[in-house]
C-alpha positions in Angstrom: 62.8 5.3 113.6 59.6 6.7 114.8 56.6 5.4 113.9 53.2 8.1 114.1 49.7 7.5 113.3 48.9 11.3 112.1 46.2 12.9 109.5 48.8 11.9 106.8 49.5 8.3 108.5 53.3 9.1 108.2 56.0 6.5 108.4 58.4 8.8 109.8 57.9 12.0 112.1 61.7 13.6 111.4 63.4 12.3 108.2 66.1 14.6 107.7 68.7 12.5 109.0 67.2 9.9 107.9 70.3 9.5 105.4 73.4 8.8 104.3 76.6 11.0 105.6 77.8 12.1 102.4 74.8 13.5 101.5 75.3 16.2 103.9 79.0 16.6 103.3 78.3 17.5 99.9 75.3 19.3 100.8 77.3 21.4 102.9 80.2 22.0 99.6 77.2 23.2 97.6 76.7 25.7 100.3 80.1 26.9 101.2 81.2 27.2 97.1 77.9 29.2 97.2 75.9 27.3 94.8 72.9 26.7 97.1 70.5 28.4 94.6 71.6 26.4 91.9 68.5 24.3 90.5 69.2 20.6 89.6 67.0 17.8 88.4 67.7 14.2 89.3 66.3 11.0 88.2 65.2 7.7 89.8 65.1 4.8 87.7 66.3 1.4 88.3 68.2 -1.1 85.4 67.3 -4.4 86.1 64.3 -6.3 87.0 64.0 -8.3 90.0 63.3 -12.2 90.0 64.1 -12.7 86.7 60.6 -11.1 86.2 59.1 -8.8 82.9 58.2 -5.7 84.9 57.7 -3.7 88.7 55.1 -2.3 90.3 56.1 1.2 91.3 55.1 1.9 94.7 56.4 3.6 97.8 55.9 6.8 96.6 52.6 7.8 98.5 54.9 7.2 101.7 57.3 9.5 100.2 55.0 12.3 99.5 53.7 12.2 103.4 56.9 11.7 104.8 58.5 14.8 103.2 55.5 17.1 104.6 58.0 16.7 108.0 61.3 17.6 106.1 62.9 19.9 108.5 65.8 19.7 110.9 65.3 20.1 114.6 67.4 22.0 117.3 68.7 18.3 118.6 69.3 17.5 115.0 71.3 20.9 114.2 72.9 20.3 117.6 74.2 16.7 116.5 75.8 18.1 113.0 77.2 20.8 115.1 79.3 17.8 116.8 80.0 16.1 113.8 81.7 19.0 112.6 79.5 20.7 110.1 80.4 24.4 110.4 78.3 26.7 111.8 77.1 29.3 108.5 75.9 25.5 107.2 73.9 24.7 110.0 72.4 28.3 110.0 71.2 27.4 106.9 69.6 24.0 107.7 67.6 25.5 110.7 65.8 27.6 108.4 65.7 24.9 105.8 62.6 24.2 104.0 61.5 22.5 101.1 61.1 23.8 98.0 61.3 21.1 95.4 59.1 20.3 92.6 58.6 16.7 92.0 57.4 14.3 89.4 56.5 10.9 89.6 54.6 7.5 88.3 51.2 7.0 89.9 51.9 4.3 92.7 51.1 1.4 91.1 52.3 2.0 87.7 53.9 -1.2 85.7 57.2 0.3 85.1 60.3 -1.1 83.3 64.1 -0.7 83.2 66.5 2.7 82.9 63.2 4.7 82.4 62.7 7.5 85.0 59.9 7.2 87.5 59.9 10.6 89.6 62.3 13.7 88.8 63.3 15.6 91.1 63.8 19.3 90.6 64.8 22.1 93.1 67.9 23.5 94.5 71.0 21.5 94.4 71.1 21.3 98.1 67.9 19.9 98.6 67.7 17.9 95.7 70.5 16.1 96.8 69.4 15.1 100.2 66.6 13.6 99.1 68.3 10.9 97.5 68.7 8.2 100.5 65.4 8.8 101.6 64.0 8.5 98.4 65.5 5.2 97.1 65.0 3.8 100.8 61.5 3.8 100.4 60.8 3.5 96.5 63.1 1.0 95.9 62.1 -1.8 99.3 58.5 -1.1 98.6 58.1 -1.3 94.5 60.3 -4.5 94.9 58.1 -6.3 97.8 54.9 -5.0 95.4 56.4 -6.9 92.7 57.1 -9.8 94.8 53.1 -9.9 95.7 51.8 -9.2 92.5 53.6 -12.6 91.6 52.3 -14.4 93.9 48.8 -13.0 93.2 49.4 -13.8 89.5 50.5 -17.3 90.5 47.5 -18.2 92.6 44.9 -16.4 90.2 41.2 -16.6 91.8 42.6 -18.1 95.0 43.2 -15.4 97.8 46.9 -14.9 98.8 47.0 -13.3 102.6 50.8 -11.9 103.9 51.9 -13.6 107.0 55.2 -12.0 106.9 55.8 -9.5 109.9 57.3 -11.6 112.3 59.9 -12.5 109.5 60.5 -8.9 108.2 63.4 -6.8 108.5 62.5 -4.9 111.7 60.1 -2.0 111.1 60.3 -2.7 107.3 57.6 -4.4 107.8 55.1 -2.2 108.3 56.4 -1.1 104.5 56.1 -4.3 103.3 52.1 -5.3 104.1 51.4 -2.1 102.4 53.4 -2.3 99.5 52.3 -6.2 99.3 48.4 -5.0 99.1 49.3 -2.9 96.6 50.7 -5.7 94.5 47.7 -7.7 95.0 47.3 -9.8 98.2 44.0 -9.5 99.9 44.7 -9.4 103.4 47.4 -8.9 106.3 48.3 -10.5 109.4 49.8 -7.2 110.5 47.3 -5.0 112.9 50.0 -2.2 112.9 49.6 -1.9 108.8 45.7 -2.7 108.9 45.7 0.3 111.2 47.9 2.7 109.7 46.5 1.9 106.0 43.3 0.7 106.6 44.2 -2.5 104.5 42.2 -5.6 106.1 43.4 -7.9 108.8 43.0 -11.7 108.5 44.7 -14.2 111.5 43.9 -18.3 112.1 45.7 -19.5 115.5 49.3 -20.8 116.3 50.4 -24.4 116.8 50.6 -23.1 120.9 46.8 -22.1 121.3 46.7 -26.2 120.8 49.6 -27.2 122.6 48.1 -25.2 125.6 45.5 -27.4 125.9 45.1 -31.1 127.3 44.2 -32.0 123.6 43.8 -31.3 120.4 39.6 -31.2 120.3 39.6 -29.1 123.3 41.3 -26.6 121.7 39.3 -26.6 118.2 35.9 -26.7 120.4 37.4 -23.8 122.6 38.3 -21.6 119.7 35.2 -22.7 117.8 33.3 -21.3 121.0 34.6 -17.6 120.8 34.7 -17.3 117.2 31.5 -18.9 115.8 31.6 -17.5 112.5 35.3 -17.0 111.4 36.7 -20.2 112.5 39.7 -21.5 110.8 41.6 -24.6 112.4 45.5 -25.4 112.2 45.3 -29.1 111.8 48.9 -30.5 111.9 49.9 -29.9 115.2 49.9 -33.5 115.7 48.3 -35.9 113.4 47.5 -33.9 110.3 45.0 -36.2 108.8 45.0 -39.4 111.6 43.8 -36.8 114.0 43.6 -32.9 113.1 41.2 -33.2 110.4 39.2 -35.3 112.1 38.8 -33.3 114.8 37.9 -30.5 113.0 35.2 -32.2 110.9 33.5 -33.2 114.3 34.0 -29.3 115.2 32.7 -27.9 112.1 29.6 -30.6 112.5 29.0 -29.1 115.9 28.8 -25.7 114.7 26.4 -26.5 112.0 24.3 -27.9 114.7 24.5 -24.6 116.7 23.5 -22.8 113.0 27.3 -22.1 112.2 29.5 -23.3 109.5 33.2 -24.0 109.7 35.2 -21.3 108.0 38.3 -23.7 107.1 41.0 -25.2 108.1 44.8 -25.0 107.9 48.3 -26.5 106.5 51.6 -25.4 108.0 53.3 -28.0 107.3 54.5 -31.7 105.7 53.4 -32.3 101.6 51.1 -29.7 100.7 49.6 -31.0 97.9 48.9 -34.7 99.3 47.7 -33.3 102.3 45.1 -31.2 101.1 43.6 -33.9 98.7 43.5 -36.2 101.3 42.0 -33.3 103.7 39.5 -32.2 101.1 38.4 -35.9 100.5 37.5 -36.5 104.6 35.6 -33.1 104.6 33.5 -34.0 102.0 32.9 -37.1 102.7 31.3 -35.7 105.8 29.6 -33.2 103.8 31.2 -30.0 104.1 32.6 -29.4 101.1 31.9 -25.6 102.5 34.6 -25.5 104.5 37.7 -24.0 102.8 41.5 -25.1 102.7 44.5 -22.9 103.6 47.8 -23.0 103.6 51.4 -22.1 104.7 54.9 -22.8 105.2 57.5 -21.0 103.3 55.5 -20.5 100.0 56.1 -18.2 97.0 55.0 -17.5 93.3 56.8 -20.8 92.5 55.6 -23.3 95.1 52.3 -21.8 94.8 52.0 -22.4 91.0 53.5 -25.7 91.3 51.0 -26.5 93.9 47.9 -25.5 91.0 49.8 -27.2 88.8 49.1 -30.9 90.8 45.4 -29.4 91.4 45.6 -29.3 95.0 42.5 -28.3 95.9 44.3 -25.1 98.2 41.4 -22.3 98.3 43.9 -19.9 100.0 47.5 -19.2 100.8 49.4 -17.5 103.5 53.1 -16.0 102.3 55.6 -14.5 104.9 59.3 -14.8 104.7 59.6 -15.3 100.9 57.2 -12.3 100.3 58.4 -9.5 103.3 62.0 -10.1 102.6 62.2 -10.1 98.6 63.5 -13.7 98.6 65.7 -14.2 95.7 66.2 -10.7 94.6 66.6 -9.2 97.9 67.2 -5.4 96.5 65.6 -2.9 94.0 68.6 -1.8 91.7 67.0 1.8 92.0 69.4 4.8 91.4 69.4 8.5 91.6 71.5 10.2 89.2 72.0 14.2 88.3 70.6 14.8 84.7 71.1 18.4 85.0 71.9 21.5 86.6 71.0 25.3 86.0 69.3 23.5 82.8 72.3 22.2 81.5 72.0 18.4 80.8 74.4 16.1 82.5 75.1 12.4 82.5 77.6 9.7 84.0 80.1 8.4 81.8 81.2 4.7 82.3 83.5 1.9 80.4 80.1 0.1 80.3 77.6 1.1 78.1 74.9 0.5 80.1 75.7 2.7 82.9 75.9 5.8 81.2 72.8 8.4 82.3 70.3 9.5 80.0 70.8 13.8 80.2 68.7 16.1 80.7 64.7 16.5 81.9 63.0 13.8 80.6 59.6 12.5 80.1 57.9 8.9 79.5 55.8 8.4 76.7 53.5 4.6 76.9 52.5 3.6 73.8 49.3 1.1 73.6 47.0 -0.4 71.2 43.2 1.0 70.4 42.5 -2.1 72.3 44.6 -0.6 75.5 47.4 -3.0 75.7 50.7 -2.0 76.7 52.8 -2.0 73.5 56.4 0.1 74.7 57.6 3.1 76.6 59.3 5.8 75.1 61.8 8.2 77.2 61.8 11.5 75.6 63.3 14.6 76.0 60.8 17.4 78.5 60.7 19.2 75.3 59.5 17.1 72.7 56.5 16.6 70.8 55.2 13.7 68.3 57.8 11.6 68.4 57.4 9.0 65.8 60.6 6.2 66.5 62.0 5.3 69.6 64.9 3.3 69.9 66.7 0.9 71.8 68.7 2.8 74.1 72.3 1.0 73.4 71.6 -0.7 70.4 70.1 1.6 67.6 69.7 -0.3 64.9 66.5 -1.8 67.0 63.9 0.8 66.6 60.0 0.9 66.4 57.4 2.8 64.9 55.0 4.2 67.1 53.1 7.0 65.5 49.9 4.7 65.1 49.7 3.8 68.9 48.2 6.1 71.9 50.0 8.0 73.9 50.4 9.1 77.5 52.5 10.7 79.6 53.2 8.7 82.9 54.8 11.0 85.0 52.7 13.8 86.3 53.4 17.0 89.0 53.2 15.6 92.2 54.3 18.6 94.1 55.4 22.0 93.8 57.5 24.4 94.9 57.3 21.8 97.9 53.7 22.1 98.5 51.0 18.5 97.3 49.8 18.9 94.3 47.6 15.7 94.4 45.2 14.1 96.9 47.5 10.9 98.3 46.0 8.1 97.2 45.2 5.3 100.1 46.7 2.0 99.1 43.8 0.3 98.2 43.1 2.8 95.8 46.6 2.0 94.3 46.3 -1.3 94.5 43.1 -1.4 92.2 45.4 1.0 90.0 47.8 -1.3 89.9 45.5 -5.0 89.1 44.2 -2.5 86.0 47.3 -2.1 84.7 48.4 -5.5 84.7 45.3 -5.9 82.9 46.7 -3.9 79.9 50.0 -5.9 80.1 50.4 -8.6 77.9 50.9 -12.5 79.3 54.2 -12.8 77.9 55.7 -10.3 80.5 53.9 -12.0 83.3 55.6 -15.6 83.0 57.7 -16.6 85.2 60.3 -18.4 83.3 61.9 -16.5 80.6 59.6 -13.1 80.2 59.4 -11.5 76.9 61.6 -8.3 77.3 58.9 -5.2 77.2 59.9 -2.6 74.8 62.0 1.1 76.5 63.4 2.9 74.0 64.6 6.6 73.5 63.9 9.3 71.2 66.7 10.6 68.7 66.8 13.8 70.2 67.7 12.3 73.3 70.4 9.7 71.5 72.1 12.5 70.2 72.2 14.5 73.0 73.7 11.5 74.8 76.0 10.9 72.7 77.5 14.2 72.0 78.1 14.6 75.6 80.0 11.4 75.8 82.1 12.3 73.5 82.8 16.0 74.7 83.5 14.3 77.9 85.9 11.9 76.6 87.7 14.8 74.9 88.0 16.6 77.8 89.5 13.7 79.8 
């Protein structure tokens, strides 16, 4: 993969084979049973919610968008397929590929919720169809690390969370993953490439080998204390957390207060979190900097960290990595892509279980909210429709709800055309701010962490019936 720092800050300079094989092979059917100028409209959606949690933060797709300005396939590229045995009229029409899809999608940093659709795409059959790897590659890794943040965030409230998790990441993922974890709510990164590239700020301490490379542990502190006067934190636990660390760092942070200075903090990697920072805050201010804040780190995540509140450790900041990069717990989106139509005709997936059979057709999402803006239930609606007054649950329909007394808007909106940007991209910290407001408008309930109340998705009628016929026409047929 090829990373670029461009205009557009793209993740990846040449994306087309940035895919699955039997994308292409069926890509290249479409073409030889001449049905390249078919239109088709898919739909990405995912059915379950990761860490047993009450909603997701969509992100990802501001990546997307940039990265499919550089959709074309090169010479080398053609030359590859040509070996792989794609035939030559079908690599003719890749060189002078380009796209022409229309696409709609969730703002990044929407609160999104099961089996509805969060972007459509529409275009030829061809090109919609390639997309699809690409697409869920990036939606689905970075809307389920901004989820895993944005717990985390939730779980420390006022207290800054800052992601430490590059050196754990999955290769070049995590470059994705500070970015998408911003968006979710942490303040800061440890990653320089992804402060760089998004402009999302940088925060770093030391390691437990700037110590060890001295003769001792004050040496070190002084040293460091030297060269960064005024953003000065000190990893303590190198040796003797609180016999000899934070000791030595009260005599540090005394000198620079005599030099007109103040210690920043200091730092927990390891050992009983809670104890130790009591017992760390009690010796600072008992030699008067109360100031001087406490971090920590070592393997947390939204359930360590609220457990730590919980004892009132007096932790003013923490540092995630592994448990945040990598998704710990629920290590993959469940995001699909699925045909709902083709020429305008409405398709779906059948399936023995209920739950896996596709909504047809183009669709829209409806959010329904109180005067007072709270979230109250999504409805997924045919493209079509207008004032629907009942949505219902989308396998059981005896559970329905009213909603013609609630606001209304539409969440997915044109994103590009005829595949030209419709929208300015927005930078991520303009969709993380999106995203805090929303949780804003989400009630409490859906936030917990231990059995979430189940946020209302349900479909219109129209749509139900339209299902449903085509379920059993298929069934008929078979």
């Amino acid at each position: 993969m090829t990373l670029v720092k461009s205009d557009h800050s793209t993740l990846l300079e040449r994306p087309a084979l940035y895919t699955d094989y039997y994308e292409l092979t069926m890509a290249q059917g479409y073409f030889l049973a001449g049905r390249q100028d078919e239109k088709a409209s898919f739909d990405y959606f995912f059915r379950d919610i990761p860490f047993e949690g009450g909603y997701v933060i969509f992100a990802g797709i501001a990546d997307l968008l940039k990265t499919l300005q550089n959709f074309r396939f090169h010479e080398d590229e053609i030359a590859y397929l040509a070996k792989q045995g794609f035939r030559k009229e079908f690599l003719n029409y890749l060189r002078n590929f380009e796209l022409t899809a229309d696409i709609h999608a969730a703002k990044e940093g929407e609160i999104v919720f099961p089996r509805e659709p969060i972007v459509r795409i529409e275009g030829n059959i061809i090109e919609a169809q390639i997309l699809e790897t690409l697409l869920l590659n990036i939606l689905n890794f970075e809307s389920l690390i901004a989820t895993k943040a944005s717990r985390m965030k939730y779980a420390a409230g006022n207290r800054k969370v800052l992601d430490f998790g590059l050196r754990r990441a999955q290769g070049y993922g995590g470059i994705q993953a500070s970015k998408a974890a911003y968006i979710g709510g942490i303040e800061a990164t440890s990653n320089v490439y992804s402060s760089f590239r998004d402009d999302i700020p940088a925060s770093g301490t030391m390691a437990h080998s700037w110590i060890q490379s001295f003769d001792d542990e004050l040496t070190a502190f002084r040293k460091y204390a030297e060269y960064y006067p005024d953003d000065c934190i000190l990893l303590v636990d190198t040796y003797d957390t609180l016999n000899i660390g934070v000791p030595n760092a009260i005599k540090v942070g005394k000198e620079l207060e005599k030099r007109g200075h103040k210690l920043k903090g200091i730092r927990l990697d390891s050992g009983d979190l809670a104890y130790f920072s009591r017992q760390a805050r009690k010796q600072l201010d008992e030699a008067g900097l109360e100031y001087v804040k406490i971090a920590v780190s070592n393997q947390l995540d939204e359930r360590l960290i609220k457990s730590l509140i919980s004892q009132d450790a007096p932790i003013d900041l923490f540092g995630v990595g592994t448990r945040l990069v990598t998704g710990q717990d629920s290590p993959a989106l469940d995001g699909v892509y699925k045909l709902a139509s083709v020429n305008d005709e409405p398709k779906l997936k059948i399936s023995e279980n209920i739950e896996k059979i596709t909504l047809p057709g183009r669709k829209k999402v409806i959010r329904y909210s109180g005067d007072d803006g709270t979230f109250y239930g999504d409805g997924i609606v045919l493209e079509d429709e207008e004032n629907v007054d009942t949505i219902y649950h989308p396998y059981y329909p005896a559970k329905h709800a009213t909603v013609t007394t609630f606001n209304t808007e539409y969440l997915l909106s044109n994103v590009m055309q005829d595949g030209d940007l419709t929208i300015d991209i927005p930078t991520p910290k303009e969709s993380a701010s999106y995203a805090q407001q929303r949780l804003t408008k989400l009630i409490p309930e859906h936030k917990r962490f231990d059995n979430p109340h189940i946020y209302k998705v349900g479909i219109s009628k129209k749509l139900m019936n339209l299902r449903d016929d085509l379920t059993q026409k298929m069934k008929n047929k078979s």
